[in-house]
N, C-alpha and C positions, 0 to 999 in steps of 0.2 A: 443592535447586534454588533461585537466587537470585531475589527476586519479580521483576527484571527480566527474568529470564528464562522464567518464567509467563507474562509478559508478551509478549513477543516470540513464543511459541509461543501463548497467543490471540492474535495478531494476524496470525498464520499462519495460522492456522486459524478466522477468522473469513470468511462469506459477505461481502464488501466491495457485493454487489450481490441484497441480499437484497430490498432497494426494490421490486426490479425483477419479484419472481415473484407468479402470479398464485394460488397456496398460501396461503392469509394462515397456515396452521401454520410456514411458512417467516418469513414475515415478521415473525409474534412470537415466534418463535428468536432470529431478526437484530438484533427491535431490543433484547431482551434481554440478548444477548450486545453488540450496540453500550452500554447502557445499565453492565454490566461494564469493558468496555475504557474510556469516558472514565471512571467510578469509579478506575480502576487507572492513568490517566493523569494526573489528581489527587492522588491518594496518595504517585506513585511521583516527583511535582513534572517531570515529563518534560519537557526543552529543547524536543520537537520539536512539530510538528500531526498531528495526526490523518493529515491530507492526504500529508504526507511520509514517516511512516509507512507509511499503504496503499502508495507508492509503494518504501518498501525492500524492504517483502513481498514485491513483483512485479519485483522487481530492476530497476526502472524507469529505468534508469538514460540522460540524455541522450546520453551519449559513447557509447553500445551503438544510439544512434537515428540516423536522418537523417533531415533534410525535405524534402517534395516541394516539388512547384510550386504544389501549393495551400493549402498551409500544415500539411498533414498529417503527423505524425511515423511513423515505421517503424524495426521493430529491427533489426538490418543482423545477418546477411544476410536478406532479404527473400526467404523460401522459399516464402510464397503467395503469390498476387497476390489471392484474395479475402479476404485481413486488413484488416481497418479501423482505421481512425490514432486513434492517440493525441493527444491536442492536448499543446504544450508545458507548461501546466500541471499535467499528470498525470508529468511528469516530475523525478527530482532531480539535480544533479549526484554525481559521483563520490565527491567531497569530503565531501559530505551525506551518501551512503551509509556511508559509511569511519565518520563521526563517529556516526551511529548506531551503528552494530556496535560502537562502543568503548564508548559509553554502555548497551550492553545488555549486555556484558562485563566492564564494572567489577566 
């Protein structure tokens, strides 16, 4: 397997909201495993951020979103109504997604 592809499957498989647990055995996993992926984003001289990344993981993709009326983004189709919005920041376009998946395929 090609290191970008190591790569791609840790950042799959990394807790993106490890911050957030009140476990601190969780949160020095996280930051562990965060402290690995920028090492390997370094190394691997990667075009993208960090940020754009977490969002290929989660196939975050703008064109798959709408916004409400209060500025909250949603994945269409909107099957819950207690889902909480994404902000446009947390989002990439399509294009971005494509250009990663080529660069982790090289």
């Amino acid at each position: 397997m090609s290191k970008r592809l190591e790569f791609a499957t840790a950042l799959k498989s990394h807790d993106w909201y490890y911050a957030y647990s009140d476990d601190h055995r969780y949160w020095t996993r996280g930051t562990a495993q965060r402290r690995e992926l920028n090492t390997l984003h370094k190394q691997l001289d990667c075009p993208f951020s960090l940020v754009e990344l977490q969002a290929w993981t989660s196939n975050m993709i703008v064109e798959q979103f709408t916004e409400d009326a209060n500025g909250g983004w949603y994945r269409e189709p909107r099957k819950y109504k207690s889902v909480a919005p994404t902000t446009r920041g947390h989002l990439i376009l399509q294009s971005q997604w494509d250009d990663i998946e080529a660069w982790i395929n090289e």
